[in-house]
PyMOL Python script that loads the backbone (N, CA, C, O; Angstrom):
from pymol import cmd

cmd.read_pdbstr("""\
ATOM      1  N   UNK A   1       0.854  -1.178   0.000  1.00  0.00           N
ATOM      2  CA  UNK A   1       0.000   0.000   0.000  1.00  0.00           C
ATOM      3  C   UNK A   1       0.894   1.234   0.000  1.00  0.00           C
ATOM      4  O   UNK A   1       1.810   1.376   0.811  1.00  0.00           O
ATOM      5  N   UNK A   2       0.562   2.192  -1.025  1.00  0.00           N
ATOM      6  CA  UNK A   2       1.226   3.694  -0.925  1.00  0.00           C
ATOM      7  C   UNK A   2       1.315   4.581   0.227  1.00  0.00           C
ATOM      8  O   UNK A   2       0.299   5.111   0.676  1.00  0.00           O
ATOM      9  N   UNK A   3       2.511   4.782   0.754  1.00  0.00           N
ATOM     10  CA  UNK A   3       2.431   5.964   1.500  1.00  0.00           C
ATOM     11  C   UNK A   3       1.186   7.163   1.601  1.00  0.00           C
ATOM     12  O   UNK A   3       0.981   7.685   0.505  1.00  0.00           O
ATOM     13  N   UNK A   4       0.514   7.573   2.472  1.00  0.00           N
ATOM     14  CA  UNK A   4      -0.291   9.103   1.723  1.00  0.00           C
ATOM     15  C   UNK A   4      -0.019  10.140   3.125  1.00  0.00           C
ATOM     16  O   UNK A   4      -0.169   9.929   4.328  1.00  0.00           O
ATOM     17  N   UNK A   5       0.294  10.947   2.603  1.00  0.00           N
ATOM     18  CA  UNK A   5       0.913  12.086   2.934  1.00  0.00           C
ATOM     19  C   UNK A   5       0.714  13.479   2.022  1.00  0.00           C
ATOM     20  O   UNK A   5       0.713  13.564   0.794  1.00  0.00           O
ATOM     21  N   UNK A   6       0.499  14.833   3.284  1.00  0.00           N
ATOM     22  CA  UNK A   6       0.824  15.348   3.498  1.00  0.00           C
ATOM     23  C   UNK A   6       2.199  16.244   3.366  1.00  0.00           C
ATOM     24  O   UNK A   6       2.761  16.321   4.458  1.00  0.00           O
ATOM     25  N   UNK A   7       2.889  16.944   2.305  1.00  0.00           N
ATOM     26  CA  UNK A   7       4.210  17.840   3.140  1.00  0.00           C
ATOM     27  C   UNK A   7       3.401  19.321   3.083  1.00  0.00           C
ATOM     28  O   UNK A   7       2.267  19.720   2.817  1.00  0.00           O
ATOM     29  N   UNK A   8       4.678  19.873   3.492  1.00  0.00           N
ATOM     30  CA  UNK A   8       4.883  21.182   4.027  1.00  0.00           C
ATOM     31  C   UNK A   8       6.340  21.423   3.857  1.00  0.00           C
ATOM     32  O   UNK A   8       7.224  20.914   4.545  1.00  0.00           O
ATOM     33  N   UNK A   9       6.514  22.337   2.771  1.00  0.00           N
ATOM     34  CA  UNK A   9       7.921  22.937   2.842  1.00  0.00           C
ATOM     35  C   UNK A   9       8.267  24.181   3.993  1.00  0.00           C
ATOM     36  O   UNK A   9       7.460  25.104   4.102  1.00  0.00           O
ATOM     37  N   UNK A  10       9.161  24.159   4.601  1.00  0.00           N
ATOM     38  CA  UNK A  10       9.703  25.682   5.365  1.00  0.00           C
ATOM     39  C   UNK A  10      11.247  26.051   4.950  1.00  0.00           C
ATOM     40  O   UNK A  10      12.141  25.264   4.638  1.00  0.00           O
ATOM     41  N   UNK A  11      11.299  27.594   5.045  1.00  0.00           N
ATOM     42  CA  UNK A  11      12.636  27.887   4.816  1.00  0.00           C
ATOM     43  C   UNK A  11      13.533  27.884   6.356  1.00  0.00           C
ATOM     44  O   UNK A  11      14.723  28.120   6.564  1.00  0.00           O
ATOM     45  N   UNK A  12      12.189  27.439   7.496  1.00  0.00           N
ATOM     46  CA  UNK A  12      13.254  27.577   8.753  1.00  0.00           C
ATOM     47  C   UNK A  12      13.847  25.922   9.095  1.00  0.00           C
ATOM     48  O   UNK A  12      13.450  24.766   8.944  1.00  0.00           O
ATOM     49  N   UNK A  13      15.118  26.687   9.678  1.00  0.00           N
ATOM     50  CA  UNK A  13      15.649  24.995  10.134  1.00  0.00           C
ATOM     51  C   UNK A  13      15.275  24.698  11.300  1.00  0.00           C
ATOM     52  O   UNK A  13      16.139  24.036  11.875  1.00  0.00           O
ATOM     53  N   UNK A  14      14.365  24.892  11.916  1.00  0.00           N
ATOM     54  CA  UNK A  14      13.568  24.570  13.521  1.00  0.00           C
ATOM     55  C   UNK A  14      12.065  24.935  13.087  1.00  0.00           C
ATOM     56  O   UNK A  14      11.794  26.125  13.245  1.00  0.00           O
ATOM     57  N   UNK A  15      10.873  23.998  12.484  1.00  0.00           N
ATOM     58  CA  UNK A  15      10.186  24.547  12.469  1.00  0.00           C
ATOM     59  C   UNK A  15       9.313  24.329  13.685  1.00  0.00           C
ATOM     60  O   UNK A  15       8.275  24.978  13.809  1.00  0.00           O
ATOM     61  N   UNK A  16       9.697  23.433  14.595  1.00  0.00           N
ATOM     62  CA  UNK A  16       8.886  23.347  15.442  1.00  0.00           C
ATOM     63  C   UNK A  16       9.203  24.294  16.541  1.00  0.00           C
ATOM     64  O   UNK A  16       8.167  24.657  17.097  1.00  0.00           O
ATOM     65  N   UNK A  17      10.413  24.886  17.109  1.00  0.00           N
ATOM     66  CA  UNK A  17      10.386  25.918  17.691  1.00  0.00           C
ATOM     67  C   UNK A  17      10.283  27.180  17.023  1.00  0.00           C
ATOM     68  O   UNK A  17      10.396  28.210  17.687  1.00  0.00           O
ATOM     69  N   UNK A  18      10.039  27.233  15.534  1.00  0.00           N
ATOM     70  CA  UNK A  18       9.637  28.499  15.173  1.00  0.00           C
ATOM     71  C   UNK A  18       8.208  28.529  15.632  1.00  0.00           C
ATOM     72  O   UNK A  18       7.827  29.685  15.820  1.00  0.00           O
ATOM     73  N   UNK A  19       7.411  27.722  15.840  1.00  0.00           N
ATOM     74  CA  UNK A  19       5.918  27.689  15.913  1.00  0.00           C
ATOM     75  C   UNK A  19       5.846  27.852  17.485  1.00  0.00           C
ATOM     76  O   UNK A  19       5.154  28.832  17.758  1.00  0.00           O
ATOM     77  N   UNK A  20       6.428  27.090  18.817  1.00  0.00           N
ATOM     78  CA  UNK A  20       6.721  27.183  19.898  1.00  0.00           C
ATOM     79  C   UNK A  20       6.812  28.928  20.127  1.00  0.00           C
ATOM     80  O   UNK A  20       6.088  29.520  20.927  1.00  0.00           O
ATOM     81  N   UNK A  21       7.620  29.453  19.450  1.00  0.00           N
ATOM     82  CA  UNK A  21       7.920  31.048  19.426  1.00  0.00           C
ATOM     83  C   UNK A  21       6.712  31.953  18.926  1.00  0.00           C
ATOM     84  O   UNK A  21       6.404  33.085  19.297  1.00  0.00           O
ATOM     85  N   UNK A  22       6.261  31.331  18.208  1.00  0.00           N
ATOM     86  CA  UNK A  22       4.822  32.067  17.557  1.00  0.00           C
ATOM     87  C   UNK A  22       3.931  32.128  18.707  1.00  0.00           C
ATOM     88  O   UNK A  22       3.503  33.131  19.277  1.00  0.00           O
ATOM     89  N   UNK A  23       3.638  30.429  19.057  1.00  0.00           N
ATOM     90  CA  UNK A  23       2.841  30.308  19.781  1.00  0.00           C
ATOM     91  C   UNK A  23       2.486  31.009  21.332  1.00  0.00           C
ATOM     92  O   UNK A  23       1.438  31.157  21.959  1.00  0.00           O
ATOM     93  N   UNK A  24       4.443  31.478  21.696  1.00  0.00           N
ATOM     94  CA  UNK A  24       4.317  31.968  23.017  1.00  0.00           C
ATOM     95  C   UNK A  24       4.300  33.830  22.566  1.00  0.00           C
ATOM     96  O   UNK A  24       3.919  34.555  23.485  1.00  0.00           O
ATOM     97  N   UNK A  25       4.552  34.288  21.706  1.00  0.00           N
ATOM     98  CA  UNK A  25       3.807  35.380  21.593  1.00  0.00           C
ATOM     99  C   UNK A  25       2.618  36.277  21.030  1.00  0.00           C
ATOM    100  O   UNK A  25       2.503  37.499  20.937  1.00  0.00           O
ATOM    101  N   UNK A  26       1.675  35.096  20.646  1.00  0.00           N
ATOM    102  CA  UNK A  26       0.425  34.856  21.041  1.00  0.00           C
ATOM    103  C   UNK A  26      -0.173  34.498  21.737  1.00  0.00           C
ATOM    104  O   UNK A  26      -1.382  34.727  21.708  1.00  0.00           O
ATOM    105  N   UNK A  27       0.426  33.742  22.718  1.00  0.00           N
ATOM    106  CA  UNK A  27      -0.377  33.008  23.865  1.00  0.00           C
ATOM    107  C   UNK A  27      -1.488  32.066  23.543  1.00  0.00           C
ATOM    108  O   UNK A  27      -2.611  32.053  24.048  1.00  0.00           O
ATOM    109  N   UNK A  28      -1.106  31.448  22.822  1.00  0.00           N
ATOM    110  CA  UNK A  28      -1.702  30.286  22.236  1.00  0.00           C
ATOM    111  C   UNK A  28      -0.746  29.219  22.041  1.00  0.00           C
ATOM    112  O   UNK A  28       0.477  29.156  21.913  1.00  0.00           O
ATOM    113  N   UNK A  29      -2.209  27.980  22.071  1.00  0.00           N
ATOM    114  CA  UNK A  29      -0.836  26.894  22.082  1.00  0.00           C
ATOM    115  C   UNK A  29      -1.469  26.536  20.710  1.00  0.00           C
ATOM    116  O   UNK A  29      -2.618  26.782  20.342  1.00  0.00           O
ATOM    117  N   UNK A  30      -0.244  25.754  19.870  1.00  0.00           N
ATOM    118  CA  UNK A  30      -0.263  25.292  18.409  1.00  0.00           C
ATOM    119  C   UNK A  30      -0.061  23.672  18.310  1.00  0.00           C
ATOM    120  O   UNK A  30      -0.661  22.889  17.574  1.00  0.00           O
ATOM    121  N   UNK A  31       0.652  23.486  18.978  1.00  0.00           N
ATOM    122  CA  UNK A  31       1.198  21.871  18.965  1.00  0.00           C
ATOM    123  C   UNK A  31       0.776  21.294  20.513  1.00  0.00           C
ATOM    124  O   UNK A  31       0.772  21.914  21.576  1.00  0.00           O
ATOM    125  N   UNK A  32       0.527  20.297  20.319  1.00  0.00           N
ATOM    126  CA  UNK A  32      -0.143  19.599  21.740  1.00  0.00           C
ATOM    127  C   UNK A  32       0.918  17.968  21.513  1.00  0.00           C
ATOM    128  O   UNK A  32       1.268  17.559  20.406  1.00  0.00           O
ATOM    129  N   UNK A  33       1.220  17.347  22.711  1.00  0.00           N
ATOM    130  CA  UNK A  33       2.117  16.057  22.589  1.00  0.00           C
ATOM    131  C   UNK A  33       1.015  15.420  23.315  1.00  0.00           C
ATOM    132  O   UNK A  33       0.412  15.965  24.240  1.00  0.00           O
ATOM    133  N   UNK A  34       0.753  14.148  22.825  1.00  0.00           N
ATOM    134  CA  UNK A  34      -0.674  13.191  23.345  1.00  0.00           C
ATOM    135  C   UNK A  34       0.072  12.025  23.854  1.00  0.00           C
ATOM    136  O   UNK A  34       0.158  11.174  22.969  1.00  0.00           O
ATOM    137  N   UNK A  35       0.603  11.697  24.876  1.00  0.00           N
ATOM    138  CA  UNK A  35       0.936  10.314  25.439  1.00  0.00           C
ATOM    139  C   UNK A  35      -0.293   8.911  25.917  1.00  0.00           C
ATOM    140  O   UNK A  35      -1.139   8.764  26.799  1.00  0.00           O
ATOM    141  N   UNK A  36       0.165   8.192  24.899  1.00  0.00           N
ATOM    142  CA  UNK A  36      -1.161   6.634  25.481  1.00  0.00           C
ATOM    143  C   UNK A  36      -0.670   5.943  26.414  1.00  0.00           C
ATOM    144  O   UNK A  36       0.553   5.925  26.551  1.00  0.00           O
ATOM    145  N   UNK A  37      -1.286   5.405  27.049  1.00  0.00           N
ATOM    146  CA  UNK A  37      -0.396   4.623  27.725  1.00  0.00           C
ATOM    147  C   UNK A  37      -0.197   2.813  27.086  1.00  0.00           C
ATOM    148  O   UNK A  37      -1.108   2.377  26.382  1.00  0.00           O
ATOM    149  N   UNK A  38       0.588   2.224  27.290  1.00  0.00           N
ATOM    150  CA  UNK A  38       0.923   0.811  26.280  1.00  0.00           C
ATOM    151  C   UNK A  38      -0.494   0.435  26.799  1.00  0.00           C
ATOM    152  O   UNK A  38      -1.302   0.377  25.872  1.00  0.00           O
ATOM    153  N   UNK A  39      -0.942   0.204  27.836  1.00  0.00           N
ATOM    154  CA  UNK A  39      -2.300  -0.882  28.203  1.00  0.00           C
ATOM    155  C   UNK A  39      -3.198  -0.408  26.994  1.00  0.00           C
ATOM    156  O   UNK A  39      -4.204  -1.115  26.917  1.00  0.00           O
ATOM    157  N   UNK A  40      -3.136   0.645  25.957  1.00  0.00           N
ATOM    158  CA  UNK A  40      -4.443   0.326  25.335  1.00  0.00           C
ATOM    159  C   UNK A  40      -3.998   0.550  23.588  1.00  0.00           C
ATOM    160  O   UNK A  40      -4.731   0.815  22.635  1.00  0.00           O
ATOM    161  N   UNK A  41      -2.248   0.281  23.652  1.00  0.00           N
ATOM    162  CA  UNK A  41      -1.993  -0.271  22.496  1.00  0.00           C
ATOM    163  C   UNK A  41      -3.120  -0.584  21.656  1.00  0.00           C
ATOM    164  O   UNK A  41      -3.822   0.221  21.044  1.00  0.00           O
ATOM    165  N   UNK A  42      -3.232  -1.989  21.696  1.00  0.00           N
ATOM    166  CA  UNK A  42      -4.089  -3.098  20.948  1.00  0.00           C
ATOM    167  C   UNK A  42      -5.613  -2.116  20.341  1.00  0.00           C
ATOM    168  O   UNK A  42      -6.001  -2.033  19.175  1.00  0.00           O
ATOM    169  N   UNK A  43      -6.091  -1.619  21.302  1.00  0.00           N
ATOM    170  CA  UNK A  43      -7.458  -0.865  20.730  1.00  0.00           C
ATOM    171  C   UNK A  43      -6.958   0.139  20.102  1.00  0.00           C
ATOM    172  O   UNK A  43      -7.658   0.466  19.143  1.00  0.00           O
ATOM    173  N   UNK A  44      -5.586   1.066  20.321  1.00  0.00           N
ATOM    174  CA  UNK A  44      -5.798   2.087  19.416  1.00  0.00           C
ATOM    175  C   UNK A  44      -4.727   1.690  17.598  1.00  0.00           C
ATOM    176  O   UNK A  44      -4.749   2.256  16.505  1.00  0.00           O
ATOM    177  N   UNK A  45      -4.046   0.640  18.061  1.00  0.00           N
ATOM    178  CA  UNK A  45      -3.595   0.142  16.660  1.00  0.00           C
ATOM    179  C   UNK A  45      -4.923  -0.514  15.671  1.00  0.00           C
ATOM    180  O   UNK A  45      -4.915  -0.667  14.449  1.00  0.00           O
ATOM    181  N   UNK A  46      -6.189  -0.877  16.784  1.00  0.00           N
ATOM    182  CA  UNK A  46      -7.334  -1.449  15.846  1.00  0.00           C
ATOM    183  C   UNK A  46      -8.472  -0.173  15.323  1.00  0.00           C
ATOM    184  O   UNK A  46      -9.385  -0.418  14.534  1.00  0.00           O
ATOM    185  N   UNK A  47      -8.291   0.847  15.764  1.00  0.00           N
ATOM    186  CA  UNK A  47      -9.045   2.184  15.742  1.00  0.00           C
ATOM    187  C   UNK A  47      -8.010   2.662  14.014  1.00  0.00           C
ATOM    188  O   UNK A  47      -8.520   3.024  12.954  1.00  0.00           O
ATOM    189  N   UNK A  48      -6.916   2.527  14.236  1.00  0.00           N
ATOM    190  CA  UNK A  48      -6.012   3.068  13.207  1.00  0.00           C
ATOM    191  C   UNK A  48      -6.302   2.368  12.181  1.00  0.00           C
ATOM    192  O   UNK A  48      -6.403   2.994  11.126  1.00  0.00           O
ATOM    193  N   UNK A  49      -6.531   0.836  12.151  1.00  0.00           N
ATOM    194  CA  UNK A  49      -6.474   0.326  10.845  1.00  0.00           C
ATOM    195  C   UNK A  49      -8.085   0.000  10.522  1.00  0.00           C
ATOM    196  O   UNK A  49      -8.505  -0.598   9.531  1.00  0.00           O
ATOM    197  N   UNK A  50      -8.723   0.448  11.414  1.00  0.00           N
ATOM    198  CA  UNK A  50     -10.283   0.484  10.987  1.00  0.00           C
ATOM    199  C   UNK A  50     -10.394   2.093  10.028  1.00  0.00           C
ATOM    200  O   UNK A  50     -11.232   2.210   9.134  1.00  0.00           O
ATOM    201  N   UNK A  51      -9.549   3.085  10.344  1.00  0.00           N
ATOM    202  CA  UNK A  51      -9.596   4.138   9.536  1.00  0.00           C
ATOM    203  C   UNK A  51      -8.306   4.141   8.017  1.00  0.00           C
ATOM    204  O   UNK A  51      -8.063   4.944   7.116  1.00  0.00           O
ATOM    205  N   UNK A  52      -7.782   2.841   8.401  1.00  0.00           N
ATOM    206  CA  UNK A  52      -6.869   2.685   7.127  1.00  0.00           C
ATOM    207  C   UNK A  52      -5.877   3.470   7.241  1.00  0.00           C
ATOM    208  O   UNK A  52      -5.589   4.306   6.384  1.00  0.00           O
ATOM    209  N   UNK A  53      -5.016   3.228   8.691  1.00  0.00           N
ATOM    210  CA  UNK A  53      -3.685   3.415   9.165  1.00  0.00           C
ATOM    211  C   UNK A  53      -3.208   2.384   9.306  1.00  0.00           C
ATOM    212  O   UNK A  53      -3.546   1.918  10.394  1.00  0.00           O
ATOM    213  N   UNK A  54      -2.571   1.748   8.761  1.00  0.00           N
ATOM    214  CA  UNK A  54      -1.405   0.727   9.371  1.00  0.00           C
ATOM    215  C   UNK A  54       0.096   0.754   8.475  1.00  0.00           C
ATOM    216  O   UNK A  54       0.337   1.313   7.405  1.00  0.00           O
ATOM    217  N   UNK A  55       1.222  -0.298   9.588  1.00  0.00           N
ATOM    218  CA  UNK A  55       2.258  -0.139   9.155  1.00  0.00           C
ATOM    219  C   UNK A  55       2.534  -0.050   7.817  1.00  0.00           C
ATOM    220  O   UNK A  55       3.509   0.635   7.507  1.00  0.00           O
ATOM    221  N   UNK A  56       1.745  -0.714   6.739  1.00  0.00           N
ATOM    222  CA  UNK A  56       1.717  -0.841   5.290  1.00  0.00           C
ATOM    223  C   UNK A  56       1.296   0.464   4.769  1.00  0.00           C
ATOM    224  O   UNK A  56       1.666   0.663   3.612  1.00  0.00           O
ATOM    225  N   UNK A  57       0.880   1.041   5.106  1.00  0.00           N
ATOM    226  CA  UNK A  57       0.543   2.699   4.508  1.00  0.00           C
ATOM    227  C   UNK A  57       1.289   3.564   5.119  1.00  0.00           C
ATOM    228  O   UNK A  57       0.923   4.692   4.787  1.00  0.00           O
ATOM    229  N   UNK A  58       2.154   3.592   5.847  1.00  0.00           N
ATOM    230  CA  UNK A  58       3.095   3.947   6.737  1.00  0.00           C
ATOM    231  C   UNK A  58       4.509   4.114   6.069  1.00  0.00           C
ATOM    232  O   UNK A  58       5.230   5.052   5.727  1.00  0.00           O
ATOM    233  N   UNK A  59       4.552   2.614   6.051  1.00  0.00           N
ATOM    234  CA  UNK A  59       5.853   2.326   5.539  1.00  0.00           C
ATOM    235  C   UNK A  59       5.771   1.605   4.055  1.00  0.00           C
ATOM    236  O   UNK A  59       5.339   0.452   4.087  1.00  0.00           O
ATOM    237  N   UNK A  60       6.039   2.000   3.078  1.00  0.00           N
ATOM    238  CA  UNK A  60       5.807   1.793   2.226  1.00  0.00           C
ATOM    239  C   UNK A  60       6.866   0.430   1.642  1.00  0.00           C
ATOM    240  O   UNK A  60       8.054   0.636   1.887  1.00  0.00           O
ATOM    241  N   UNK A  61       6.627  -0.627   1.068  1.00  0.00           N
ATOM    242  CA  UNK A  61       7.667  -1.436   1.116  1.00  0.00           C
ATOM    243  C   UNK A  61       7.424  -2.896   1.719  1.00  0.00           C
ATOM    244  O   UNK A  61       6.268  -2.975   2.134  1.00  0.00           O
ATOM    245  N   UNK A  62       8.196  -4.155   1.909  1.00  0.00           N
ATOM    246  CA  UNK A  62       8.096  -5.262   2.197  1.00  0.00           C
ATOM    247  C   UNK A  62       8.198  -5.194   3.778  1.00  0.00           C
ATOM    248  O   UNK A  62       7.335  -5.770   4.439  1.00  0.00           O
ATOM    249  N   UNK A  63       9.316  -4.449   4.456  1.00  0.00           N
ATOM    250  CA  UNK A  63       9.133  -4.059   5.905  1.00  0.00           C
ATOM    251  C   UNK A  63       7.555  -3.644   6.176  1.00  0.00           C
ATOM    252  O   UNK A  63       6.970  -4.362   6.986  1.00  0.00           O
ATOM    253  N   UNK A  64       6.776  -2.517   5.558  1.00  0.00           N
ATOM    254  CA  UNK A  64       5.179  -2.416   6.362  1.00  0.00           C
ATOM    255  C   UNK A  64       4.591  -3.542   5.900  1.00  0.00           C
ATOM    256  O   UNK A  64       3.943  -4.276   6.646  1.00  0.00           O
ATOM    257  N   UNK A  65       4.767  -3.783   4.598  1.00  0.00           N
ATOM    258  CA  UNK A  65       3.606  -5.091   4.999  1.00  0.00           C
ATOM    259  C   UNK A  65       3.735  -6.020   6.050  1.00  0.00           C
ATOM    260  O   UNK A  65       2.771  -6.385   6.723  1.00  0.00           O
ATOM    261  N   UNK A  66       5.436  -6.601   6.296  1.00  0.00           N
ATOM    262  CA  UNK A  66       5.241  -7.763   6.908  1.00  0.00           C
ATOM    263  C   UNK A  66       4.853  -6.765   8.488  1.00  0.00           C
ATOM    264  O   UNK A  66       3.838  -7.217   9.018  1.00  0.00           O
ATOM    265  N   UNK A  67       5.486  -5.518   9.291  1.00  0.00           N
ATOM    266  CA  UNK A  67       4.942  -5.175  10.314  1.00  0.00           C
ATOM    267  C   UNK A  67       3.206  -5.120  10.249  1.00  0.00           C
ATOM    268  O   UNK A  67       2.499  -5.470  11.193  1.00  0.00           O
ATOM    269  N   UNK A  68       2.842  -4.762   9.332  1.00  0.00           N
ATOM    270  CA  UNK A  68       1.321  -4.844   9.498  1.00  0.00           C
ATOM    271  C   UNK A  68       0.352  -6.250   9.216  1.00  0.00           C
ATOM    272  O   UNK A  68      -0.866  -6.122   9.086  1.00  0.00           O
ATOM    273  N   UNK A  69       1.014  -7.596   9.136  1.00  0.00           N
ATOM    274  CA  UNK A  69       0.682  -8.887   8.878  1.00  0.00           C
ATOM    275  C   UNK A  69       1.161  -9.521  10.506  1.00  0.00           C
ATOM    276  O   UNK A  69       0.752 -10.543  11.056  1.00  0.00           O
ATOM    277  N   UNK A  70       2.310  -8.359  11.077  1.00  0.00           N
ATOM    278  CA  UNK A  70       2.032  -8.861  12.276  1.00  0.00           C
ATOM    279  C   UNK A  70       1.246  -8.777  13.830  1.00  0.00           C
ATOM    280  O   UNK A  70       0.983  -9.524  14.773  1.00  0.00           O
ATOM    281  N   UNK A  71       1.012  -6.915  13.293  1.00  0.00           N
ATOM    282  CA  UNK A  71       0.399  -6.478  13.958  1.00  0.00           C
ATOM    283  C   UNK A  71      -1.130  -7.199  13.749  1.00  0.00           C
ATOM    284  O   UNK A  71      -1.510  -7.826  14.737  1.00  0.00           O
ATOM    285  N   UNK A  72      -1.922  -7.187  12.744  1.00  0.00           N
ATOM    286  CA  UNK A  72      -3.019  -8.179  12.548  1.00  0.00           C
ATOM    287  C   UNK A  72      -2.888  -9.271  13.222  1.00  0.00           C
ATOM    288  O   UNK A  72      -3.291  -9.232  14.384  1.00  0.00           O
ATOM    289  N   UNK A  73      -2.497 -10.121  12.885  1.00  0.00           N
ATOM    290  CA  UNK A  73      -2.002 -11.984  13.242  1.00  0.00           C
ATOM    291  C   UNK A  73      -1.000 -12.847  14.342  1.00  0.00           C
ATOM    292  O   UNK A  73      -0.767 -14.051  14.445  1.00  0.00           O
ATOM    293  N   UNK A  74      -0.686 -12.062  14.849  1.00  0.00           N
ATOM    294  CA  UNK A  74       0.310 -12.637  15.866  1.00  0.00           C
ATOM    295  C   UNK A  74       0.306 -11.064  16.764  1.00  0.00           C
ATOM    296  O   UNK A  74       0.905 -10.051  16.399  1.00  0.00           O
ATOM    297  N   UNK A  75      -0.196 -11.151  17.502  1.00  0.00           N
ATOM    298  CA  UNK A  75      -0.216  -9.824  18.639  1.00  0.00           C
ATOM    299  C   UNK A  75      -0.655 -10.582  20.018  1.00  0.00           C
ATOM    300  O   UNK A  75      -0.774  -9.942  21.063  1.00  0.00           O
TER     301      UNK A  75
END
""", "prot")
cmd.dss("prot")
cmd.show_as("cartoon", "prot")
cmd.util.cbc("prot")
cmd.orient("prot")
């Protein structure tokens, strides 16, 4: 399965603290970091490939398929 993506070119070499910098003189936040915890792995790798995320669209190549033949079948 093909990669699908998204880019975004920038001319800065930090774009994530260029946005961090935006963000703090606006006082707004732009980027948020979401931590899962492992216990609910399994449901959110099955949430992902019910929306047609998995390692095979990910990783484009014989590596995602076989990670996503394992994530399916042997977990």
């Amino acid at each position: 399965m093909p990669q699908q993506a998204i880019s975004t070119l920038s001319h800065f070499d930090d774009i994530e603290k260029y946005i961090k910098n935006r963000a703090d003189e606006n006082k707004k936040n732009y980027l948020k970091i979401y931590e899962l915890p492992s216990s609910e792995r399994n449901e959110v790798i099955d949430e992902l490939h019910w929306m047609g995320i998995s390692a095979s669209s990910m990783y484009p190549g014989i590596e995602g398929v076989c990670k996503m033949l394992r994530e399916k079948y042997f977990r």
